[in-house]
N, C-alpha and C positions, 0 to 999 in steps of 0.2 A: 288181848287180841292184837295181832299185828296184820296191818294194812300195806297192800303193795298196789301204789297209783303206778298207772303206764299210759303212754299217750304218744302223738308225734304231733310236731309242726315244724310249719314251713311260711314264706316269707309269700307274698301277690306282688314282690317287684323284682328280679332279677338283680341281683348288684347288690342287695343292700341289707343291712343285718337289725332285725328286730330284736326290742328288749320286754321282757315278761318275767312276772314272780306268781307262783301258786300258792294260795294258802287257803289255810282251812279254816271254819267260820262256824255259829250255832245261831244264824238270821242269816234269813234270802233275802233282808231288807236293810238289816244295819252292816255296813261296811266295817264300821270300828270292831265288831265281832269277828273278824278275819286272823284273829292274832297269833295263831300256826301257823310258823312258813314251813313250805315243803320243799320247795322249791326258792331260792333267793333268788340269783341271778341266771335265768333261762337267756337262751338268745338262738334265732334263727335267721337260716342266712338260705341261699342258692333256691331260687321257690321252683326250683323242678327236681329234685329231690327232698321231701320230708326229714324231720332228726327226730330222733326216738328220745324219750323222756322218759325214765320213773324215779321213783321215792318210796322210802318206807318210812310209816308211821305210825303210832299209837295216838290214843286219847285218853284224856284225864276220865273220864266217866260216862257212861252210855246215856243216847241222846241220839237228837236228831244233828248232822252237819250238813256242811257245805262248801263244794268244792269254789274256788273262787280266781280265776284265771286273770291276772291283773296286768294292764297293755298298759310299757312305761316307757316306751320312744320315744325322745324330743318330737317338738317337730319339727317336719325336710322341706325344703323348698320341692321335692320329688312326692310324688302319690308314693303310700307305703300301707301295709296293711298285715296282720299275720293272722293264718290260720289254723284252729286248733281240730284232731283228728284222731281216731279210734281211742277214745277215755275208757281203759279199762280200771276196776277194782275189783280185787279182792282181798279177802279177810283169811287168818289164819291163829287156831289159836298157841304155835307155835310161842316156846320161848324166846325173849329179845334180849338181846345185850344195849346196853346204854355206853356211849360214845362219851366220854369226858370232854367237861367243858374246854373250851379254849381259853391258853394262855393269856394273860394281862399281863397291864402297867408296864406294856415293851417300852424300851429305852435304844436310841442307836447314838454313838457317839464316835465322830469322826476324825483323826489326827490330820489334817490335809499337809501337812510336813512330813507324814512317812507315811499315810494309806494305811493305818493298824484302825479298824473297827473292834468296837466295844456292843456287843448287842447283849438286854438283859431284858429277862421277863418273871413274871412270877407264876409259877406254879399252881394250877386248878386243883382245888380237892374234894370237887364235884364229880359226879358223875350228870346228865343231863337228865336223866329220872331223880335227881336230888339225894340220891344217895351218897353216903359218903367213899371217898376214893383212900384204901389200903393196900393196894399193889401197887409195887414199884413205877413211875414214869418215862417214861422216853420219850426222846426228842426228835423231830426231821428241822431241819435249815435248808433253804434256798434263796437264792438272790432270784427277786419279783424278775421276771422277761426270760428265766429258765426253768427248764424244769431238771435240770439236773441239780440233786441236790449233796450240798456242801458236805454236811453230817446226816446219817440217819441214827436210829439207836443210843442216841447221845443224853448222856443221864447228867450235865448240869443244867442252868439254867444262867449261866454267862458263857458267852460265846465268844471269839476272837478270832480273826483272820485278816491281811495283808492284801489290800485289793488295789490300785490306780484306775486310771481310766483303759489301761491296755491289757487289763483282765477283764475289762468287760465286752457283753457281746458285740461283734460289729454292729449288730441289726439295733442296737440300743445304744449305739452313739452321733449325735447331731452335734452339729457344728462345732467339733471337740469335746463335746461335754455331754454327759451321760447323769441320769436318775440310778442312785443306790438305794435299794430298799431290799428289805427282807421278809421270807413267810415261813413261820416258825407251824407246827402241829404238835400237840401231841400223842403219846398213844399208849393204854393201859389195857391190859387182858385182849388183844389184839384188836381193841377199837379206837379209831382212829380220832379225835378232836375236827373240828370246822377249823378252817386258816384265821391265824391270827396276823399282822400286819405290821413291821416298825413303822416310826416317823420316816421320813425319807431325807437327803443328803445329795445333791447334786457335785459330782467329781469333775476334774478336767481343768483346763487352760480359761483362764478367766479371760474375759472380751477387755478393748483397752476403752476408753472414751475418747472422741465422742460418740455415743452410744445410740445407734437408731434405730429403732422396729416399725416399720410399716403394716407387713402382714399382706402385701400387694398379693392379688391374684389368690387369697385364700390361703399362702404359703408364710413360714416363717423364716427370719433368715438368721436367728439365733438360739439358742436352747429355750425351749420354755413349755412347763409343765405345769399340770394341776392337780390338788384335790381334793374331794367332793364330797361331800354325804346326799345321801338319796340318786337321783338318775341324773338332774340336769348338771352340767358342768363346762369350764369354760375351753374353749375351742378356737383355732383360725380358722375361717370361714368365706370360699369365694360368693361376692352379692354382686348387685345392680352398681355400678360408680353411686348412683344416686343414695344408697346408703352407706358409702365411704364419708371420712371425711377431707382426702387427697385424692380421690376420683382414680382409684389405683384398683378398683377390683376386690379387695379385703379387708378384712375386720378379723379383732378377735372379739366372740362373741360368745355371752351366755343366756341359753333358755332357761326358764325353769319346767320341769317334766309334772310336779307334785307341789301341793303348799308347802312349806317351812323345810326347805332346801338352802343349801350354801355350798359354796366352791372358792378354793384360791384358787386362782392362775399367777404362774409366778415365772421369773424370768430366770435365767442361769445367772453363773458368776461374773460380775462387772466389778473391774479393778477400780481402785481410785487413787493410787497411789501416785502422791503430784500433785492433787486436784486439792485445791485450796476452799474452793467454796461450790462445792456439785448442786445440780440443781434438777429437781426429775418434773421432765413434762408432758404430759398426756391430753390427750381428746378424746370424751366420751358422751355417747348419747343413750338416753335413759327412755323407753317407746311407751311407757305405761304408767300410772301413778295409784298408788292405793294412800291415802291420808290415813285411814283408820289402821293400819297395820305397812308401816313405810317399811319400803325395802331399806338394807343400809349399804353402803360402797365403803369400805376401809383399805387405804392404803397403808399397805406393810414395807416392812423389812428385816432382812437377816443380817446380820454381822458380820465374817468371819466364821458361816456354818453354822451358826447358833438359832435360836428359836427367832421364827418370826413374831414383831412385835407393830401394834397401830403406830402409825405418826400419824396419820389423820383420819376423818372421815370427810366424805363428800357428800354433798346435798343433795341427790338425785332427784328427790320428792318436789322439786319446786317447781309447781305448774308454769311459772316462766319458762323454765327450760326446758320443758318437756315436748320431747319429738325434735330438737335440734343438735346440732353438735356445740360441745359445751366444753372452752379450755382450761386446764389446772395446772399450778406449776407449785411443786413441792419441796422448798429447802432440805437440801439432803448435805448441812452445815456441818450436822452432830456427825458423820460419820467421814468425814474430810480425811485422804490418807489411810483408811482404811488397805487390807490386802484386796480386800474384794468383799461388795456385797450383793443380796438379790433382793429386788423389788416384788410386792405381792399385790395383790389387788383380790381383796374379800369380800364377795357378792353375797349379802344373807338375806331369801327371799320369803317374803311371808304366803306368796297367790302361787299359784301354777300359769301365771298367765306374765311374770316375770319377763321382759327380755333387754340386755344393756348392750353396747357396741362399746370398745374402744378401739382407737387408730392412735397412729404414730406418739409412739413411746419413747422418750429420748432422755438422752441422760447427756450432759454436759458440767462442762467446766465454765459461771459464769464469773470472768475476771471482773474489775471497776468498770473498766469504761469497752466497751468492743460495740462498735459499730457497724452494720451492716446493710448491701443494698441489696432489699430482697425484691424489688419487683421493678419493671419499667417500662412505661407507655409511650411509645414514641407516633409522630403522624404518619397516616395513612399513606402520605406521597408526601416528598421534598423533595422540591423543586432548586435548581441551583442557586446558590444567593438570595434565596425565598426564606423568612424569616418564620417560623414555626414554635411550637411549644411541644414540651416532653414533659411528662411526669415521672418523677421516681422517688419511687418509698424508702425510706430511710429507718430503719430499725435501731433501738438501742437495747442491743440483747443485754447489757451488760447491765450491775448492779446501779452506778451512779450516775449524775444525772450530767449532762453532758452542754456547755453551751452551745449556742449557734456560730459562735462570731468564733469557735475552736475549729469551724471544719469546714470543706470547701464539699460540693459535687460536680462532677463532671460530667456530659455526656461526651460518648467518643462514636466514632465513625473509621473503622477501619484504623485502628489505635490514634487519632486525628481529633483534637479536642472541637466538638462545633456548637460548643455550650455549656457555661458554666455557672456556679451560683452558690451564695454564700449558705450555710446551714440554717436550721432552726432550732432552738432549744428543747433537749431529749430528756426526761426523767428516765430513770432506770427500769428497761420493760415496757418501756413506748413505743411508738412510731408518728413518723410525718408525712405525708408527701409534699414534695417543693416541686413546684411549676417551674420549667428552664429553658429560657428561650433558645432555638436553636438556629443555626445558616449553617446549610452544607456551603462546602467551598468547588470552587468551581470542576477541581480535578482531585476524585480519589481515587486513578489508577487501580478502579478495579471495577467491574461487571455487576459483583454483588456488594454487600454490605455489612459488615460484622457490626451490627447499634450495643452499644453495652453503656454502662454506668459504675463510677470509682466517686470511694470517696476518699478526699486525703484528710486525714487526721494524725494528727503528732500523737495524740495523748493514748489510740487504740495500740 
């Protein structure tokens, strides 16, 4: 017997696009019994127009079922909701053809020296009733973001074609750089296979260093992709300043939608060539903790194109730090001079109640010794020839450690020195602040006041 499900939904918020999967189930009470999809990835969108939905399907043996309409949205800072409308079924006992399985063990390999792709996959010799597959195979090819595709009818199973970044769609390239992926089908006695997926390959002009993502206002201002198994996945995201960690407006951020969910988010191509000792820093905060099944954080990396691989993981689970912002800074020594690589960051979430932020992502060159003044407090009023005190933070981004008696600070006033003082001793990755007394002088030919702070150092 063949079953044809039909239906429509439509979204309760204008703007915004819900996600749902249909399946089919033998309990109105166990969930795990759902194990037909009929539907994978539903979505509706515009809630003043309905979209129409069906499937066709068989079942292993007669029985009682159940239809099972499954609501997989993250969750929006915005009211969302979707509604489902006219469920028809009917039966038939019409003969079916079985749809061969999809392609495996896809392979993509990228030459970024000439743009020659290698895609390889193997060959099903199922049919999805489990029957065995005797008629010849063909093949369709498309690169993910089109739908025009490359080969149809195509009887190998390696693939080859000549692509850069100025073969691909406008609409698919950000900040010079673009996601290569591919979606292979196949098709046997005129039934078509489910899409199968390569790894993916980011093409284009690699970023130089030093390297900085904020994420401000929600936006990105460099390439950066992700991805995902199950619904939840990582995103830029405009919040409240009060959940930045730079009071900028954005975050990249991942929910989880479902228990035992994972996502990379991962950045484009960042050169290093020059860079003698890189060093990647991030800020993240962690809003939930489960002990009994910890979420993990893995920071990755790729090569030169090559397979992402851990350099570390991160502690998220530590009730110290949970609900704060939390800094990391990750030796990126081993890959010194590279052409270019891309940073990952792999969220594997065990709850559905998951959620991480990270803010400003940076990538640098940290030499021995570099010095810097990142911050200064100067008084409220100066008064002429009124003797006062200034603060100013002294940074030592640099790897070693730095004496005091090596470095002077200055405050200026309208490039006008009106206070200065000797340093204090920096380990590598520190900071200080030095108290500085100050006197304006009695004419600085000017209305207003440029206050700033230098440090002199021989050794930066």
């Amino acid at each position: 017997m063949k079953y044809e499900l039909k239906f429509s939904a439509k979204t309760v918020q204008d703007g915004t696009t819900e996600h749902f999967l249909v399946k089919l189930g033998t309990s109105a009470t166990d969930t795990t019994s759902f194990s037909q999809t009929l539907i994978g990835d539903g979505n509706a969108d515009n809630s003043y127009s309905a979209k129409n939905y069906s499937a066709s399907f068989t079942v292993a043996e007669d029985g009682d079922y159940y239809l099972g309409f499954h609501y997989l949205t993250p969750r929006q800072t915005y009211s969302s909701g979707l509604g489902i409308d006219d469920i028809n079924l009917t039966g038939s006992a019409e003969e079916t053809k079985s749809s061969p399985k999809a392609v495996s063990g896809v392979t993509l390999k990228y030459d970024y020296s000439g743009g020659l792709t290698t895609l390889k996959w193997k060959a099903p010799t199922q049919f999805e009733d489990g029957t065995a597959i005797s008629s010849p195979l063909t093949y369709a090819v498309r690169r993910v973001g089109s739908t025009d595709y490359l080969v149809s009818g195509y009887q190998g199973t390696t693939f080859h074609e000549q692509v850069t970044l100025r073969d691909m769609p406008a609409s698919s390239v950000k900040f010079g750089q673009a996601l290569l992926r591919y979606a292979i089908t196949a098709t046997c006695d005129s039934m078509t296979s489910a899409v199968a997926y390569s790894p993916f390959k980011v093409v284009g002009t690699p970023d130089e260093l030093p390297y900085s993502e904020t994420f401000s206002d929600g936006t990105i201002h460099h390439f950066w992709g992700e991805s995902h198994t199950g619904h939840g996945r990582w995103g830029e995201m405009a919040v409240s300043n009060k959940y930045t960690h730079d009071s900028d407006g954005g975050v990249f951020n991942f929910t989880a939608a479902a228990n035992d969910e994972s996502s990379l988010g991962f950045s484009g191509l960042i050169s290093l060539k020059g860079a003698s000792n890189p060093v990647l820093s991030f800020w993240y905060e962690y809003m939930n903790s489960n002990e009994e099944q910890a979420d993990t954080l893995e920071v990755q990396v790729s090569k030169n194109g090559g397979e992402f691989t851990t350099l570390t993981q991160v502690d998220v689970n530590s009730e110290d730090n949970l609900r704060s912002w939390q800094h990391a800074e990750v030796s990126l020594a081993d890959y010194a001079g590279s052409d270019f690589i891309q940073v990952g960051f792999l969220i594997k979430s065990h709850t559905g109640t998951t959620c991480i932020y990270l803010d400003d992502v940076d990538i640098y060159n940290q030499v021995g010794k570099d010095l810097a003044v990142t911050d200064v407090s100067h008084p409220g009023r100066l008064r002429t020839d009124e003797s006062r005190k200034s603060v100013v933070k002294v940074e030592n981004v640099g790897a070693d450690a730095v004496a005091g008696s090596s470095y002077t600070v200055a405050v200026k006033a309208n490039g006008r020195t009106i206070g200065q003082a000797e340093g204090r001793d920096l380990a590598g990755g520190s900071s200080v602040e030095i108290e500085i007394p100050v006197t304006a002088p009695v004419v600085l030919n000017s209305d207003s006041v440029d206050y700033y702070a230098e440090v002199d150092f021989d050794g930066d």
